[in-house]
C-alpha positions in Angstrom: 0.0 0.0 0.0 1.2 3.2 -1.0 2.4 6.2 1.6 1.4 9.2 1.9 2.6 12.8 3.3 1.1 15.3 4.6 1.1 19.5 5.0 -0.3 22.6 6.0 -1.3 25.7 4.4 -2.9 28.9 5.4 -5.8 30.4 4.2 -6.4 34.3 4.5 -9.9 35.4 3.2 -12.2 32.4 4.3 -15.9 33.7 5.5 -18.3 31.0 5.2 -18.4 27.3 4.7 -19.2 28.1 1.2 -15.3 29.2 1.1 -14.1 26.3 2.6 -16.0 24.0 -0.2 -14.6 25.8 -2.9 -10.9 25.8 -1.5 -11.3 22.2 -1.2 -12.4 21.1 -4.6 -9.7 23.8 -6.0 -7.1 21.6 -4.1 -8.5 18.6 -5.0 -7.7 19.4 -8.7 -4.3 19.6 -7.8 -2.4 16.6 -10.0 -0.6 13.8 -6.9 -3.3 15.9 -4.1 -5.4 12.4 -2.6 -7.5 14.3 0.5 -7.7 17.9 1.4 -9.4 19.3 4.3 -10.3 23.0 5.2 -11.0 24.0 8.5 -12.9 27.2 9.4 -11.9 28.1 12.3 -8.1 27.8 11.8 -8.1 29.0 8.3 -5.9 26.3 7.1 -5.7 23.2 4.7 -4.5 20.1 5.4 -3.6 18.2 2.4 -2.3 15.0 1.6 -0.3 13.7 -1.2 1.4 10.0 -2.2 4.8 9.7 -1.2 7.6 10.3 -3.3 6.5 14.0 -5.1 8.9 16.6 -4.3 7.3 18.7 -1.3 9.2 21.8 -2.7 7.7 21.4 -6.4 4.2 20.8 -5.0 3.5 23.2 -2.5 4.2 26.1 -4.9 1.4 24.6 -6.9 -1.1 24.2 -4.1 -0.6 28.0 -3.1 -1.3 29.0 -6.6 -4.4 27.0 -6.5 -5.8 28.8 -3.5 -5.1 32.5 -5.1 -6.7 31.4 -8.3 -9.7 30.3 -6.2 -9.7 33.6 -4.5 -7.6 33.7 -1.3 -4.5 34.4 0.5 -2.4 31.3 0.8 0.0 31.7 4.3 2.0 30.1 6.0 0.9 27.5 8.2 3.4 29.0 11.1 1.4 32.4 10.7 -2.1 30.6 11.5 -0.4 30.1 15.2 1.9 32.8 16.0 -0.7 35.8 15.4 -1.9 37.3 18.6 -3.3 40.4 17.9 -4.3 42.9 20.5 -8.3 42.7 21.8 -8.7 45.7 19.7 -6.9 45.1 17.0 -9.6 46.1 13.8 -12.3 47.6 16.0 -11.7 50.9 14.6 -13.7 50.9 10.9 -16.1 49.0 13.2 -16.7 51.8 15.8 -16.8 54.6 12.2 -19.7 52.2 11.1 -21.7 52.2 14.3 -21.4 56.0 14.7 -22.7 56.5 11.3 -25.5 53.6 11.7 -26.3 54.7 14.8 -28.3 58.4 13.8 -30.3 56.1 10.7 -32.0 54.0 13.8 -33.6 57.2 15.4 -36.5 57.1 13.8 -37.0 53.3 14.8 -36.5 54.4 18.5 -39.2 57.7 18.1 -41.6 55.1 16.6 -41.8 53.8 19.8 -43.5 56.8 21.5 -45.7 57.5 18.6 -43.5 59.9 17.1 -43.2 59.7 13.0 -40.2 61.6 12.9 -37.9 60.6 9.9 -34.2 61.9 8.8 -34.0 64.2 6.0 -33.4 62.0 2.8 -30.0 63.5 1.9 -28.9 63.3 5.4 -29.5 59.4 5.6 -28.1 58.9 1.9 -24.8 60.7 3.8 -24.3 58.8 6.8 -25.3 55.2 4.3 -23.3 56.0 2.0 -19.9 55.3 3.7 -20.6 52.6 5.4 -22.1 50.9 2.5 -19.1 51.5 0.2 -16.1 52.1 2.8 -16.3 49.8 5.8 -18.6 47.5 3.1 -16.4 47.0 0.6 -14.7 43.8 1.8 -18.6 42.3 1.1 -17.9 43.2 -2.7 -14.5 42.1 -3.0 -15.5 38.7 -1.6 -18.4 38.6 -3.6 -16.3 39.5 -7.0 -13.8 36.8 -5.9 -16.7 34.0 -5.4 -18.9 35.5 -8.8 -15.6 34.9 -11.1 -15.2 31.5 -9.6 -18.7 30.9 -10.7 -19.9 30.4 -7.4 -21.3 32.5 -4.3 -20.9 33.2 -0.8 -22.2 34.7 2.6 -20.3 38.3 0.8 -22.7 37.5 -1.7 -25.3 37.5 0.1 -24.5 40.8 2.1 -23.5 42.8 -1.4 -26.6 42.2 -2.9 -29.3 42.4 0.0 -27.5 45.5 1.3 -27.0 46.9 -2.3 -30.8 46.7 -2.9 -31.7 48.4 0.4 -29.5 51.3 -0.8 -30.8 51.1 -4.1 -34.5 51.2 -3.4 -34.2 53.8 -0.9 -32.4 55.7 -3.5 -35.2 55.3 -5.8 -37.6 56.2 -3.0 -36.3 59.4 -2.0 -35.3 60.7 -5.3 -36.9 58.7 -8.4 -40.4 58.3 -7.2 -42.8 60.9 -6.7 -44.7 61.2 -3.4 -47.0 64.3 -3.6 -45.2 65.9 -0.9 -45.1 63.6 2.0 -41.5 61.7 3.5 -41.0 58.6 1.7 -39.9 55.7 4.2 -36.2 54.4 3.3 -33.9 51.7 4.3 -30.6 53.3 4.3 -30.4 52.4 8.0 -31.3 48.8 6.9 -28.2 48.8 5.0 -26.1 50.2 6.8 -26.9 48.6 10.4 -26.9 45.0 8.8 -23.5 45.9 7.1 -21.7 47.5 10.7 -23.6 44.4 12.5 -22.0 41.7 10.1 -18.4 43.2 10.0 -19.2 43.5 14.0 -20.1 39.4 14.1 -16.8 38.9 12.1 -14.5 40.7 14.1 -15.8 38.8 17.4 -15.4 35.6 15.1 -11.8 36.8 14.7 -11.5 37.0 18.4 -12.6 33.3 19.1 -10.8 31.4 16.5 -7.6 33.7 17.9 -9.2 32.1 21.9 -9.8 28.6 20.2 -6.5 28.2 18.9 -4.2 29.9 22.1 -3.6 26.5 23.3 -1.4 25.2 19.6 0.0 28.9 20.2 1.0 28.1 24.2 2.3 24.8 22.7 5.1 26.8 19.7 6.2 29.1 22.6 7.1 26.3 25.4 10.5 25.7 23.2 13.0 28.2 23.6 14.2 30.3 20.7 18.2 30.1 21.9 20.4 26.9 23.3 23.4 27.1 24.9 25.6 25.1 23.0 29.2 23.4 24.3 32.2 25.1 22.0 35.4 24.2 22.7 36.6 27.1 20.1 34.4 29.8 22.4 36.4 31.2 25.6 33.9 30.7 27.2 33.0 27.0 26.4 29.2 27.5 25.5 28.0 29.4 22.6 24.2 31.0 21.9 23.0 29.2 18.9 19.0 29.6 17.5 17.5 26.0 18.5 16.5 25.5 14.6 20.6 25.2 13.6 21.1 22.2 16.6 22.0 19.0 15.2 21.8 15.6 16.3 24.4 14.9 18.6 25.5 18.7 19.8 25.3 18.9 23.6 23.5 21.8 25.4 23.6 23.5 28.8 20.7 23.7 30.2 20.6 26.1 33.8 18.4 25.8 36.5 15.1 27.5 35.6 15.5 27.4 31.9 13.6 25.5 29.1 14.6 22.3 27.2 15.9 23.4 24.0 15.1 20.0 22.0 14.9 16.3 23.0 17.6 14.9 24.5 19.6 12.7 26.8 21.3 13.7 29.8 24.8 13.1 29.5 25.7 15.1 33.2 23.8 16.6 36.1 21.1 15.9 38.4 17.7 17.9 38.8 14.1 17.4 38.5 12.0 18.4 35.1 8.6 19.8 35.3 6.9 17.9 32.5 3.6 18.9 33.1 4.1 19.8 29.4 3.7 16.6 28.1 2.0 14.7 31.0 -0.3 16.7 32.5 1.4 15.6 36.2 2.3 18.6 38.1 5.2 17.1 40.0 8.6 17.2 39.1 10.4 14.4 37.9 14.2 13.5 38.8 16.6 13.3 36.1 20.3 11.8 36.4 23.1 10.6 33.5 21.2 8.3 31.2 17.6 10.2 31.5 15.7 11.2 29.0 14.6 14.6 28.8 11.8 16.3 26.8 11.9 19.9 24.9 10.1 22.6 26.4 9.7 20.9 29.3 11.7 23.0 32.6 14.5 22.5 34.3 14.5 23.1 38.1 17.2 23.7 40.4 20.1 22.1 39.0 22.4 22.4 35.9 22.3 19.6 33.2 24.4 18.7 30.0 22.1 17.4 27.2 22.9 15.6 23.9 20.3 16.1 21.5 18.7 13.4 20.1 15.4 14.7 18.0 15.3 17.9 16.3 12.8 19.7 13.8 9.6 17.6 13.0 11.1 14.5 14.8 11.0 16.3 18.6 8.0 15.2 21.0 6.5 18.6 21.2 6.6 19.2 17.2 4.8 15.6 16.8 2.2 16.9 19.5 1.0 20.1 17.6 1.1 18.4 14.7 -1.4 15.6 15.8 -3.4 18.3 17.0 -3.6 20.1 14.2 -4.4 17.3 12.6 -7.2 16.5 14.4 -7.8 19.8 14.5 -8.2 20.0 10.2 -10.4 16.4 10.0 -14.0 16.6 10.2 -16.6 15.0 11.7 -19.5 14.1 10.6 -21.5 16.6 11.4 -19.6 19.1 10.5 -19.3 17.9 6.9 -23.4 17.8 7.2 -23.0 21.0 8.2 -20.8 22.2 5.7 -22.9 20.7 2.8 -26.1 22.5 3.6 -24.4 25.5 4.0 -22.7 25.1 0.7 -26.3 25.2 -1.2 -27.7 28.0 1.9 -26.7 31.4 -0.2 -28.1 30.1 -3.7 -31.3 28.8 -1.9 -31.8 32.1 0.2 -31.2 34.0 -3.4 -33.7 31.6 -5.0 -36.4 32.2 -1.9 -36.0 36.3 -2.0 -36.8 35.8 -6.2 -39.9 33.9 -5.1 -40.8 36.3 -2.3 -40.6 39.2 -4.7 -43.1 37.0 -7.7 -45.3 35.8 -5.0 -45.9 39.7 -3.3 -46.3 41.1 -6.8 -48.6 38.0 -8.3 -50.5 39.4 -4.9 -51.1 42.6 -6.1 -48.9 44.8 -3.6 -46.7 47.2 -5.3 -43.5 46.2 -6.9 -41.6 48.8 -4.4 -43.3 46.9 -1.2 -42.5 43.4 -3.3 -38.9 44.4 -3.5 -38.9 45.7 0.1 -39.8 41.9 1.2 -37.7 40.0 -1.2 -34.6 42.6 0.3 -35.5 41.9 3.5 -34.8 37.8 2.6 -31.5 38.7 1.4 -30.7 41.2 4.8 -31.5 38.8 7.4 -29.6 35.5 6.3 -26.6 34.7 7.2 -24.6 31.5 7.0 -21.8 31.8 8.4 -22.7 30.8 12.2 -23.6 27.7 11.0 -20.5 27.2 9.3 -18.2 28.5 11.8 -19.7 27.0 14.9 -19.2 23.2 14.5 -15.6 23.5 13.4 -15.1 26.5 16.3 -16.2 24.0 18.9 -13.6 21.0 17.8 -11.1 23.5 17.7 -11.8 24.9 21.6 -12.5 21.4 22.8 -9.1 19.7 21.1 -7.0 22.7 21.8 -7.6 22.9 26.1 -7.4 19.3 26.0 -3.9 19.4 24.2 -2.9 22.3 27.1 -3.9 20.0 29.2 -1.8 16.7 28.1 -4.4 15.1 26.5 -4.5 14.1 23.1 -7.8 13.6 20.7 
């Protein structure tokens, strides 16, 4: 039976389980590619490939195949190591929800009988940039996903939102109303498009929660070992832990971090491996011991000859199973991500039929298109798509913190 081989790649620009369909099957049309799996909540592929294609050749490729399907392909190394701060992108947010926040007066004076109403060119001027400005990622996703013959929650939000603005243009200025306030939607625009860019911003903040524990993991190993020299005066030299070699032998001072797997060639101390065991008490190590990287040293000096480096160490082989189990699917959440795949066209399909079925009723066409937009405004499918995969991620993550492996 043939081998295979694995890798990862991120994915900048993925919204919606729609996205994560269409990465997929562009993948899957890479020649030597046998399995390929997206995952949501840590914007990243995991692909597999038969054994014995050059890595170096093929990779290239599989990046190219994720621009031409309309995203960012990163580094699997960046999907980890970005920790933004809390606020980090709130600011367009707060410029939407000053501007949206005037629109929904009117709403609030309904409430005590009042029938005040913005003037017209005052509403098109606060709607305005927040449909276009703090909007326009909606109609850059939705150009990506419309040349790749295919549609997505940005879709969805372009063109419901785009009609509100639309008809409420047409309202206040192309129809006329014998001198009385027409009622727009601006603010139905607008507040949907600050709310959604609102929901996305707290999505970035839990898949950035979710995945702290693979993050925790990458920063247990030291960046620096202390290796033995003879040439140095001083005997030890700093060296950056990805140039150690199998065989070098490292210093490794009381309170200080396990540069790679080793062997103890020298010393006594105990080793908090809590790391990899999950047991809070120290464990003694003498000449002959094993030792862990990232696990700590405690009160005693010890020399260490490196025996696993790279992909090979114990703590590299545990984020990797986790992300691994981290990018497979369960069942559900390939359910999950099949309905939401055919959600956007259906919702389109249902607002077509709302707006036939109002007019075949005999309402106006503006009140027809006013229900048919409202269709397209309240749908959304990106919870759906984002929560299964959200929850694998948090429950396989604060196990792995813990020491125990899914």
């Amino acid at each position: 039976m043939s081998r295979t081989q694995t890798s990862s790649i991120g994915i900048g620009g993925i919204t919606c389980a729609a996205c994560v369909g269409r990465v997929e099957r562009a993948l899957s049309k890479v020649p030597g590619v046998q399995t390929c799996s997206v995952n949501l909540a840590t914007e990243s592929a995991h692909v597999q490939w038969q054994e014995g294609q050059d890595e170096a050749a093929l990779l290239p490729v599989l990046r190219r195949a994720i621009r031409d399907a309309g995203y960012e392909p990163r580094s699997s190394e960046a999907t980890w190591s970005d920790d933004p701060s809390p606020w980090q992108g709130f600011m367009p947010i707060a410029f939407g929800l000053v501007l949206s926040l005037p629109l929904t007066f009117p709403m609030f004076a309904a409430l005590w009988g009042s029938n005040f109403m913005l003037p017209a060119w005052l509403q098109l001027a606060l709607a305005t940039p927040v449909q276009f400005i703090l909007g326009a990622r909606f109609y850059k996703g939705a150009w990506h996903a419309l040349k790749n013959a295919s549609t997505n929650m940005d879709v969805l939000v372009a063109l419901g939102t785009s009609s509100a603005w639309l008809l409420s243009v047409w309202l206040g200025w192309g129809v006329s109303h014998h001198g009385h306030e027409p009622h727009l939607y601006f603010e139905g625009a607008a507040v949907v498009i600050t709310l959604v860019r609102l929901g996305k911003w707290l999505e970035e903040r839990i898949k950035r929660q979710t995945t702290a524990a693979i993050r925790a993991l990458h920063r247990l190993r030291p960046q620096v070992a202390q290796l033995e020299d003879a040439l140095s005066p001083s005997g030890v030299r700093d060296l950056p832990v990805d140039e150690l070699r199998l065989g070098d032998v490292v210093l490794v001072k009381a309170g200080a971090a396990m540069p790679a797997d080793g062997c103890v060639v020298s010393g006594r101390s105990s080793v908090n491996e809590s790391m990899l065991t999950g047991e809070p008490l120290p464990v003694s190590k003498q000449e002959g011991d094993g030792v862990t990287g990232g696990s700590l040293n405690g009160e005693g000096l010890l020399r260490v000859r490196v025996t696993a480096v790279g992909a090979q160490s114990m703590l590299a082989r545990i984020i990797s199973r986790v992300e691994q189990a981290q990018a497979e699917k369960a069942p559900i959440q390939r359910l999950v991500d099949r309905v939401s795949e055919v959600f956007v066209p259906a919702v389109l399909l249902l607002a077509l039929i709302t707006l036939l079925a109002w007019s075949w009723w005999g309402v106006s066409w503006d009140e027809a298109l006013v229900h048919a937009v409202s269709v397209m405004v309240i749908a959304c499918p990106c919870a759906m798509g984002l929560a299964t995969p959200t929850a694998l991620v948090a429950g396989t993550g604060l196990a792995a913190g813990r020491g125990i492996l899914i």
